[in-house]
C-alpha positions in Angstrom: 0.0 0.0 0.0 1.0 3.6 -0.8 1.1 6.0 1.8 1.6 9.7 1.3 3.8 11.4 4.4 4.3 15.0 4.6 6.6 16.3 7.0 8.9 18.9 7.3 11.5 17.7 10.0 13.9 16.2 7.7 15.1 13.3 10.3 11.7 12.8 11.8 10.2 12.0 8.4 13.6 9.6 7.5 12.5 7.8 10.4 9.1 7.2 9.4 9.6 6.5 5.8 12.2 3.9 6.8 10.0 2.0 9.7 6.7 2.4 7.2 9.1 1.2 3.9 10.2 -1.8 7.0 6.6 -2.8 7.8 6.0 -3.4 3.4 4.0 0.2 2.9 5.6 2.5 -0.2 6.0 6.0 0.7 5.8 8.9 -0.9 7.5 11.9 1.2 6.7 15.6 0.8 8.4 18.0 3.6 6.1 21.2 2.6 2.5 22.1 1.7 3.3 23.3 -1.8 4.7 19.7 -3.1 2.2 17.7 -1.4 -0.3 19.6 -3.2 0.9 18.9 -6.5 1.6 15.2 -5.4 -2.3 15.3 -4.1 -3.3 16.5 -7.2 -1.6 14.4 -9.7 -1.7 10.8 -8.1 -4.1 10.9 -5.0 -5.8 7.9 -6.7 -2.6 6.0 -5.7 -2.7 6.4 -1.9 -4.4 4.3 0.3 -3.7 6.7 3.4 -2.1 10.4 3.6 0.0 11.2 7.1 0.3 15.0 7.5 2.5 16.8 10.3 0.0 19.5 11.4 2.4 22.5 11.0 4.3 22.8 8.0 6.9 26.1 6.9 4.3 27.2 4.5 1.0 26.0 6.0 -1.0 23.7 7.2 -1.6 19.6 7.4 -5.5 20.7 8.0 -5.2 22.3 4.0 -3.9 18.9 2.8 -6.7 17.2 4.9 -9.5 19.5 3.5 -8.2 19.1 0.0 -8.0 15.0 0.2 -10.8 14.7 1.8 -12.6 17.4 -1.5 -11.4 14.7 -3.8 -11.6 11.4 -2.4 -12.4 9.4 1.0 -8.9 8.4 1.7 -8.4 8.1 5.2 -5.5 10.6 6.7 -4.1 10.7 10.3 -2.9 14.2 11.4 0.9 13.8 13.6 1.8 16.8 15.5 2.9 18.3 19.0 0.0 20.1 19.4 -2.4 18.2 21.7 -4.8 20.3 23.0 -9.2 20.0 22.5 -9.8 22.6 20.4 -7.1 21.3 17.7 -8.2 17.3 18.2 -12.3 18.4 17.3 -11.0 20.7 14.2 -8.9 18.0 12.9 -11.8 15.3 13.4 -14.5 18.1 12.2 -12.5 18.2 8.7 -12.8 14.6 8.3 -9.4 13.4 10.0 -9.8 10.3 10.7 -7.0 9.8 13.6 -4.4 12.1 15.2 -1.3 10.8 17.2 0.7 13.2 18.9 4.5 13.6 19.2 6.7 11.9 20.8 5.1 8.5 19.8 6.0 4.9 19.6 6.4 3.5 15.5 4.9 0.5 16.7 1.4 2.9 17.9 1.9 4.5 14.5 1.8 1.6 12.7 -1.0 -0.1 14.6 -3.2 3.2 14.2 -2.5 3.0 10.3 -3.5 -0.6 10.3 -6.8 0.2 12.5 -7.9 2.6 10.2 -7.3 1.1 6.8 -8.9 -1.9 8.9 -12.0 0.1 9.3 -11.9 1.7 5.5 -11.9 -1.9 3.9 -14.3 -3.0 6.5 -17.2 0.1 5.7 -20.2 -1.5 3.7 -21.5 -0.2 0.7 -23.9 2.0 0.8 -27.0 2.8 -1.6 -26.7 6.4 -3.2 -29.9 7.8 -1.7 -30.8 6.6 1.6 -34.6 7.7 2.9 -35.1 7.7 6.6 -38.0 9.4 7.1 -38.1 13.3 6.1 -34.3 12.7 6.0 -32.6 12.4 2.7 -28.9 11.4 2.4 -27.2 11.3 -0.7 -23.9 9.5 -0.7 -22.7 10.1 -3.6 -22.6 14.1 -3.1 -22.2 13.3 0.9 -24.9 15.5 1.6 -27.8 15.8 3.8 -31.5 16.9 3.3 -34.9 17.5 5.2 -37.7 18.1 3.6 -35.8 18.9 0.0 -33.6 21.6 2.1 -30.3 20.6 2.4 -28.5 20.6 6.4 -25.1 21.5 6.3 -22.8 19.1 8.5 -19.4 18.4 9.5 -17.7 15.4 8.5 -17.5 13.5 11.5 -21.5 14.3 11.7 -22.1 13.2 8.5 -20.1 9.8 9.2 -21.9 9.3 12.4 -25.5 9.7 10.7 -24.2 7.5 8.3 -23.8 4.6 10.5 -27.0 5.1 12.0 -28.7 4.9 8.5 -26.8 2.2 7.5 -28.1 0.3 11.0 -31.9 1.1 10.6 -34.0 -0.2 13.8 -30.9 -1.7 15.4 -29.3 -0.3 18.7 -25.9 0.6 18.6 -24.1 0.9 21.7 -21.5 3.9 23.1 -18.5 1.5 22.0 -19.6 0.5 18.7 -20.2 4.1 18.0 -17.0 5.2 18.8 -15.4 2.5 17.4 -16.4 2.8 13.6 -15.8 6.4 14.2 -12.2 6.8 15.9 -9.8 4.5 16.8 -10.2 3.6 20.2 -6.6 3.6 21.1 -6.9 7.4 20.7 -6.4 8.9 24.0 -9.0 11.8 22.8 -12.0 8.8 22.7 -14.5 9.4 25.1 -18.1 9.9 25.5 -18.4 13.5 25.8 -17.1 14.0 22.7 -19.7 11.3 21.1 -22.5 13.1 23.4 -21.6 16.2 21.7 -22.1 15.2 18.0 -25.5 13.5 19.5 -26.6 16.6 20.6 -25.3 18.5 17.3 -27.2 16.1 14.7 -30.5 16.2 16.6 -30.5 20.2 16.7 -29.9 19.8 12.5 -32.1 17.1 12.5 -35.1 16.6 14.8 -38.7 19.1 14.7 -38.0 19.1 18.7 -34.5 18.7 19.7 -36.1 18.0 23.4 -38.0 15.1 22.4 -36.0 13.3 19.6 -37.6 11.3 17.2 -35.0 10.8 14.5 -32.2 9.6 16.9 -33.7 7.3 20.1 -31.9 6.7 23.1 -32.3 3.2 24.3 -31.2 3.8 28.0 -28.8 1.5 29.6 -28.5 0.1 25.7 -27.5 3.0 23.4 -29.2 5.0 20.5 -31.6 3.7 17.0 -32.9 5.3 14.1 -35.9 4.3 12.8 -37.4 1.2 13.1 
């Protein structure tokens, strides 16, 4: 498998493409914004996972993200040093799909990588319109209506509706949740986050926010959609 790295420490990034090139992934190495957008837009089809550092001499991992993520739904995992909320939900909110801070083990690195490509091969298909009620979603656009008006979400709350709709009348607990989502290994898991996007696709999605409808809780059990 191909793997696109971008990262600007010169020895750091010898490191990785060695232990990744060790553990049979091909690498393609980028240490700025500017080349890895070129790269991404001449052979993203050929990459089965992007690994951006999160600050880069002319920019910013989260423009690579936001550009991959335009084009195709290639997983990426963000590495940086930089481990605070407030940068873990606007990498996840742009569609990152894992984030491992600095220093870290190869070994965590490359068992994140696995995880996530794990959970990419594993992810059913899906029909291009699915109808839950007043709630269309169109895959193939990966957008979201209600009533013909279309409700503007975030990545990680369009994944997470996703799973729902792909799970019609069947409970889904906290863990499974969070486990087709993130990669549980990630020490910024927990259930307040997932209680957060809860509350954030019932205000897009339900007439009364107060008393869902769309997205049941099943106490002690989890949440539904539908039946």
């Amino acid at each position: 498998m191909n793997i696109l790295l971008v990262e600007d420490d010169k020895t750091i990034a010898s490191g990785l493409e060695y232990s990744l090139q060790q553990d049979q992934f091909s690498t393609v190495l980028c240490h700025d914004v500017a080349s890895a957008k070129k790269v991404i837009a001449e052979q993203l089809d050929q990459f089965a996972l992007c690994l951006f550092d999160l600050t880069l001499p002319d920019g910013s991992g989260y423009e690579l993200c936001k550009m991959v993520k335009e084009q195709s739904d290639i997983p990426v995992i963000f590495l940086t040093a930089v481990d605070d909320e407030v940068n873990v939900v606007m990498g996840l909110d742009m569609g990152a799909d894992d984030y491992i801070t600095k220093p870290f083990r190869i070994r965590e690195l490359l068992s994140r990588i696995k995880s996530v490509l794990r959970r990419y091969q594993k992810q059913p298909q899906t029909k291009a319109i699915i109808e839950v009620d007043a709630i269309q979603i169109n895959t193939l656009e990966g957008k979201v209506y209600k009533y013909g008006d279309e409700i503007p979400l975030t990545a990680l709350e369009y994944r997470l509706l996703l799973i729902f709709a792909n799970h019609i009348g069947q409970i889904l607990s906290r863990n499974q949740l969070l486990e087709q989502i993130w990669d549980v290994a990630g020490d910024f898991v927990n259930d307040n986050t997932l209680t957060v996007y809860i509350k954030r696709l019932r205000e897009k999605l339900e007439d009364d926010p107060k008393d869902p409808t769309f997205i049941k809780t099943v106490r002690g059990l989890g949440y539904k959609v539908g039946e």
